[in-house]
C-alpha positions as CSV (number, residue, x, y, z in Angstrom):
1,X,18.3,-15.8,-24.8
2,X,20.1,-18.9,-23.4
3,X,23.4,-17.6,-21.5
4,X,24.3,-20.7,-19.5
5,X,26.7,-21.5,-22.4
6,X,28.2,-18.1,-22.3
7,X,31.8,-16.9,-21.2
8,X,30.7,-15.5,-18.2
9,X,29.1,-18.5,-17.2
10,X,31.9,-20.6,-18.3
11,X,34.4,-18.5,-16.0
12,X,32.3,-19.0,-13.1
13,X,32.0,-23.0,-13.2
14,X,35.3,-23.5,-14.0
15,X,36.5,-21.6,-10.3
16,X,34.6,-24.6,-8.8
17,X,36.5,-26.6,-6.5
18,X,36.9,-30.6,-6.0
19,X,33.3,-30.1,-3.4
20,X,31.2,-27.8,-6.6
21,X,31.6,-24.6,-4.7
22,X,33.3,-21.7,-4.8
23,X,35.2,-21.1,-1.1
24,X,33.5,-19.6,1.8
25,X,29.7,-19.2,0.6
26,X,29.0,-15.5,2.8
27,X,29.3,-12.0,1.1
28,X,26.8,-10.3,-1.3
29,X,29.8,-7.6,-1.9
30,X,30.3,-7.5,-5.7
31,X,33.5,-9.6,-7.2
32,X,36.9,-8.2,-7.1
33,X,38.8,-8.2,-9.5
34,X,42.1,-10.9,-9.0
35,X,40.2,-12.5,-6.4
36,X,38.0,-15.9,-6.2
37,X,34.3,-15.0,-5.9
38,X,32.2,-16.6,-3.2
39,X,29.8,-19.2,-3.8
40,X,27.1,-16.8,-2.7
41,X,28.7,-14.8,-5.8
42,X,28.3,-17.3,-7.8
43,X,24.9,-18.7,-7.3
44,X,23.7,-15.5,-7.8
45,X,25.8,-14.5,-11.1
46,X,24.5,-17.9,-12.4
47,X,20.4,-17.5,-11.2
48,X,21.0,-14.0,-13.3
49,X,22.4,-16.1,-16.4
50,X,19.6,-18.4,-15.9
51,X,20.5,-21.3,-14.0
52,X,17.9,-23.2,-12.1
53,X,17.8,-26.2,-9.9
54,X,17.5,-28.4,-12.8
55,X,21.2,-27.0,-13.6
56,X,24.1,-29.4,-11.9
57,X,26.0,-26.7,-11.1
58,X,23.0,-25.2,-8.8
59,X,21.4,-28.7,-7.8
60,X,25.2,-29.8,-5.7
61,X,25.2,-26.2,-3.9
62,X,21.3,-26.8,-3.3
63,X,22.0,-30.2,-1.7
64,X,25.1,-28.9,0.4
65,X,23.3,-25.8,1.5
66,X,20.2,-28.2,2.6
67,X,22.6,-30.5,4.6
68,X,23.8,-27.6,6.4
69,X,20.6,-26.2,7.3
70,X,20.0,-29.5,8.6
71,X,22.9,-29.9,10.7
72,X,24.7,-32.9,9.1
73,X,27.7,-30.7,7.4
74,X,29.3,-27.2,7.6
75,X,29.0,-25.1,4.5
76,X,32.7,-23.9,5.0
77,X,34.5,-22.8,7.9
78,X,33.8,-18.9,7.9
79,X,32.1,-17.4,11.4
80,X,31.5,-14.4,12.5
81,X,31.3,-13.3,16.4
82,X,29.2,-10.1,15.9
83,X,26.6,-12.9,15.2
84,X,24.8,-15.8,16.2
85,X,26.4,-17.7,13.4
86,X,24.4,-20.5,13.1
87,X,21.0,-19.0,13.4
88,X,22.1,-16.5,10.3
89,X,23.7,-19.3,8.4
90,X,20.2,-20.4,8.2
91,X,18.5,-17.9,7.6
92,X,21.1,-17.0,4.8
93,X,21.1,-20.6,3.0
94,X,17.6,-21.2,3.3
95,X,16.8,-17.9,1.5
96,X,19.1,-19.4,-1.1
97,X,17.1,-22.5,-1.4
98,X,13.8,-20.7,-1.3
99,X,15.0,-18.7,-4.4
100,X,15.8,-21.7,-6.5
101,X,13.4,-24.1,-5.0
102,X,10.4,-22.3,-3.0
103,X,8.6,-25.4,-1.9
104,X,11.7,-27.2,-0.1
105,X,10.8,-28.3,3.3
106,X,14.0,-28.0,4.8
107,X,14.3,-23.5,3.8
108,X,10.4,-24.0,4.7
109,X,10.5,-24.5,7.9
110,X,13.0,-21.8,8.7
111,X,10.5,-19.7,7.0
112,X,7.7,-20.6,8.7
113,X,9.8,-19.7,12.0
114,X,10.6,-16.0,10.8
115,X,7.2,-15.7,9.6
116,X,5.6,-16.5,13.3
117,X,7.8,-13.5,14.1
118,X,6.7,-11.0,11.3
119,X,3.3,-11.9,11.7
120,X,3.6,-10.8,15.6
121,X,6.0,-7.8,14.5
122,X,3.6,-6.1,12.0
123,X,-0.2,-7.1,14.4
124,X,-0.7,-3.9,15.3
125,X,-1.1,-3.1,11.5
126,X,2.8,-1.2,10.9
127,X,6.0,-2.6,12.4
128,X,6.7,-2.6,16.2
129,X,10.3,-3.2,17.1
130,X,8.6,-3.8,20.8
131,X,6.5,-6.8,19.0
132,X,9.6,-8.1,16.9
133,X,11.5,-8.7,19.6
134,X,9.3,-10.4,22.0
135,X,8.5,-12.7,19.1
136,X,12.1,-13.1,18.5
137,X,12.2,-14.2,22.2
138,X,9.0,-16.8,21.9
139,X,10.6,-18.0,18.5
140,X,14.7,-18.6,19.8
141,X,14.4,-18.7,23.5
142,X,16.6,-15.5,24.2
143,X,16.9,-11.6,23.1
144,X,17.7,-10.8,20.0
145,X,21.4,-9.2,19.8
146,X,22.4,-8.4,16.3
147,X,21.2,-6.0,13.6
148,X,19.8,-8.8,11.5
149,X,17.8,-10.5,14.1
150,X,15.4,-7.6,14.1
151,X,13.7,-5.5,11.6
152,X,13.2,-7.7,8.6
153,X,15.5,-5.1,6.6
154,X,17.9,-7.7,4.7
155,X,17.8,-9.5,1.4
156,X,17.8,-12.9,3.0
157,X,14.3,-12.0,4.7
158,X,12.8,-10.3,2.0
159,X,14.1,-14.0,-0.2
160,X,12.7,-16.1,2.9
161,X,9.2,-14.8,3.8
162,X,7.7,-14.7,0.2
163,X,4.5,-17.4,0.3
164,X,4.6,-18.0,3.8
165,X,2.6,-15.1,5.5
166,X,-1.3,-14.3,5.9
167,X,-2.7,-11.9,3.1
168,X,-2.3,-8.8,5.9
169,X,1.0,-8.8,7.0
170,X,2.5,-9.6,3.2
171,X,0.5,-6.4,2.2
172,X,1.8,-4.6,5.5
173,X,5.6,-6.4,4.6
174,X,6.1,-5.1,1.3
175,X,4.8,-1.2,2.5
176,X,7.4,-1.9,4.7
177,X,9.8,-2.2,2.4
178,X,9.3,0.6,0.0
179,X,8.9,3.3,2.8
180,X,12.2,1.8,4.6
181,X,14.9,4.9,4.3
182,X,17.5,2.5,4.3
183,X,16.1,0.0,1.6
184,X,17.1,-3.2,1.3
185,X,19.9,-4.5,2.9
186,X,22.7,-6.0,0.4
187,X,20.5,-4.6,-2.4
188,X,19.8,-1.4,-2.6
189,X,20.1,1.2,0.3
190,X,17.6,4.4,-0.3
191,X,13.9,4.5,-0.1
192,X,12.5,2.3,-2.8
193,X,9.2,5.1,-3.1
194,X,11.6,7.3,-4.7
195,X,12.9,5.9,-8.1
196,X,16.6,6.7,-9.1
197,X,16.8,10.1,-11.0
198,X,19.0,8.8,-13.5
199,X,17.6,6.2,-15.2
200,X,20.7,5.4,-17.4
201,X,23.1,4.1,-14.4
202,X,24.3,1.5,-12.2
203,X,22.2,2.9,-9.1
204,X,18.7,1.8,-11.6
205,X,20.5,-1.7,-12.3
206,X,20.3,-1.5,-8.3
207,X,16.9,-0.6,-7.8
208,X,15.6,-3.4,-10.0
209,X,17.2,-5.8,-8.0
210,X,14.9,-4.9,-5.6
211,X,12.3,-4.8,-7.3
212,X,12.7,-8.2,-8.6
213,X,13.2,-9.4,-5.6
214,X,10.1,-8.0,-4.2
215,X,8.2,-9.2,-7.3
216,X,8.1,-12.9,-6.3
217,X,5.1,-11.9,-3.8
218,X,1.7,-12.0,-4.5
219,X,0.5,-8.4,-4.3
220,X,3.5,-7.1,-5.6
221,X,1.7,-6.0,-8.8
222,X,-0.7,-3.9,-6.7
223,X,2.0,-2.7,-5.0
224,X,4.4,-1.8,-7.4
225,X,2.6,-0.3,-10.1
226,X,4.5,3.3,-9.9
227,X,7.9,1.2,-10.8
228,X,6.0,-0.2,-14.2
229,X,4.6,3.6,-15.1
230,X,8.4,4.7,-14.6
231,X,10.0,1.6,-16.9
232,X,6.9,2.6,-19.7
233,X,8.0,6.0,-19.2
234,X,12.1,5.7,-20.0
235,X,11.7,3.5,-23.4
236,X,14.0,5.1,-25.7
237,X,12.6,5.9,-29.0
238,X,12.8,2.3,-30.4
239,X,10.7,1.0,-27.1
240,X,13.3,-0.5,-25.5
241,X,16.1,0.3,-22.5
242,X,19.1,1.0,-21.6
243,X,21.2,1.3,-18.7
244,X,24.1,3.0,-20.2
245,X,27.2,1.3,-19.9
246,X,27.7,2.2,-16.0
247,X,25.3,-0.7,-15.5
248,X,28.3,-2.9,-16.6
249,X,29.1,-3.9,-12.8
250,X,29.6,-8.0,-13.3
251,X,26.6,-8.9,-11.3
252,X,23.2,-7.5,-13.3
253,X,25.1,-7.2,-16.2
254,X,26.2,-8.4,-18.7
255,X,24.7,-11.1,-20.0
256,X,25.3,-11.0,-23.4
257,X,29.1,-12.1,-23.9
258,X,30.4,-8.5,-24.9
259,X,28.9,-4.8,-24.2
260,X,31.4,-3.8,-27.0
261,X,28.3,-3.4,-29.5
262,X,25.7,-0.7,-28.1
263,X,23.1,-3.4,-29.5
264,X,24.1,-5.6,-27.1
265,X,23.8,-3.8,-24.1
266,X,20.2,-2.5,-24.9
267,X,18.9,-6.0,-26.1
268,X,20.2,-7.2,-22.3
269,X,18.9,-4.2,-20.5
270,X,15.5,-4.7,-22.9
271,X,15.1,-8.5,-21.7
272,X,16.2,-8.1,-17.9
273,X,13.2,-5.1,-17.5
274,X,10.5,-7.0,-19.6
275,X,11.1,-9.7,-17.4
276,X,10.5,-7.6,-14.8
277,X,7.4,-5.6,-15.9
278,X,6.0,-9.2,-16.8
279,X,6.0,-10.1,-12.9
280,X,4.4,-6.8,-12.1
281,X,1.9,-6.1,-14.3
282,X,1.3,-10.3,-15.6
């Protein structure tokens, strides 16, 4: 289905402003209602509706984001102290690029930096947080000092890394992620080994975003082959899904223009998880 000319793309592009974004690009947090989203918001909304680079709307937040990786222009004027800013601005924007456009050199060689330190963190065949963070040190020239700097544990790094590390570690990355208790962060925050209970709610709408997102690497089909025996498993009668309407949350879903006819809301929950079995089984 083609959504790009739907109402809840429509409401999106028109909160653009005069520059094509959306105010301060930081927060994964999910819209609020009476509020303008962020442009992070809204890249992602839109790559849900189907938007890709080819898409105007995507290619002037692709070019800014690229300048700002590169130094010539801020993003916006948002900082935050708990961080080295501009070292998670780019790791931030350049998993953005790498998700619409994986071959850009400029989110490349970011990549290619956090990669030198996962391959050092996970050489000893599991993760060492003793390893991490004398890569970290090689890498930027100091100690790492925030959460994010270590651990590999956030969406950005689970965006940036994919197609940029040796067979081993990509294999010894992703067993990292499903056995981590606390998920992924900004996606989904329980141990991805376990699959939700309920399969009709929000919290499975969750989990596929993590699994989608782990999807885009290589061995993910060898490695995620439990998730596609689960999916097979919850086909209702007709051999399609859905999510119940719970999964309604204005991120995911929807993507049809109205959940008001059940129809709707199995034929969107049908498409978004044979997409999804498609990357992990081919």
């Amino acid at each position: 289905m083609d959504y790009k000319n739907g109402k809840w793309a429509k409401q999106i592009l028109d909160g653009r402003n005069e520059e094509g974004l959306w105010g301060n690009f930081h927060t994964l947090s999910r819209p609020v209602s009476g509020k303008a989203i962020t442009t992070e918001q809204a890249i992602r909304r839109l790559r849900i509706l189907g938007f890709t680079k080819e898409d105007d709307p995507i290619r002037v937040v692709l070019e800014r984001m690229c300048l700002c990786v590169s130094g010539e222009k801020k993003i916006d004027h948002y900082y935050e102290k708990t961080h080295d800013w501009p070292l998670f601005e780019k790791l931030m924007l350049s998993a953005w690029i790498r998700l619409f456009e994986p071959e850009n050199e400029i989110a490349l060689g970011v990549a290619r930096q956090w990669a030198c330190i996962a391959e050092r963190a996970f050489g000893s065949g599991q993760y060492n947080e003793s390893d991490d963070r004398d890569a970290f040190y090689s890498q930027f020239g100091r100690k790492p000092k925030s959460g994010f700097e270590t651990g590999f544990g956030m969406f950005y790094h689970v965006a940036l890394l994919q197609g940029v590390l040796t067979g081993k570690t990509e294999s010894l990355l992703l067993d990292y992620y499903l056995s981590r208790p606390e998920g992924i962060y900004y996606v989904y925050d329980q141990c991805l080994r376990t699959v939700p209970e309920v399969f009709a709610s929000q919290k499975t709408s969750s989990y596929l975003a993590a699994v989608e997102l782990l999807s885009g690497y290589g061995q993910a089909r060898e490695k995620l082959g439990f998730v596609a025996k689960w999916l097979d498993a919850n086909r209702n009668e007709s051999g399609k899904w859905d999510l119940g309407a719970a999964a309604k949350d204005g991120v995911y879903f929807p993507l049809s223009d109205s959940w008001r006819k059940q129809a709707c809301r199995i034929a969107d929950c049908t498409e978004r998880i044979t997409n999804i079995l498609h990357m992990i089984t081919g």
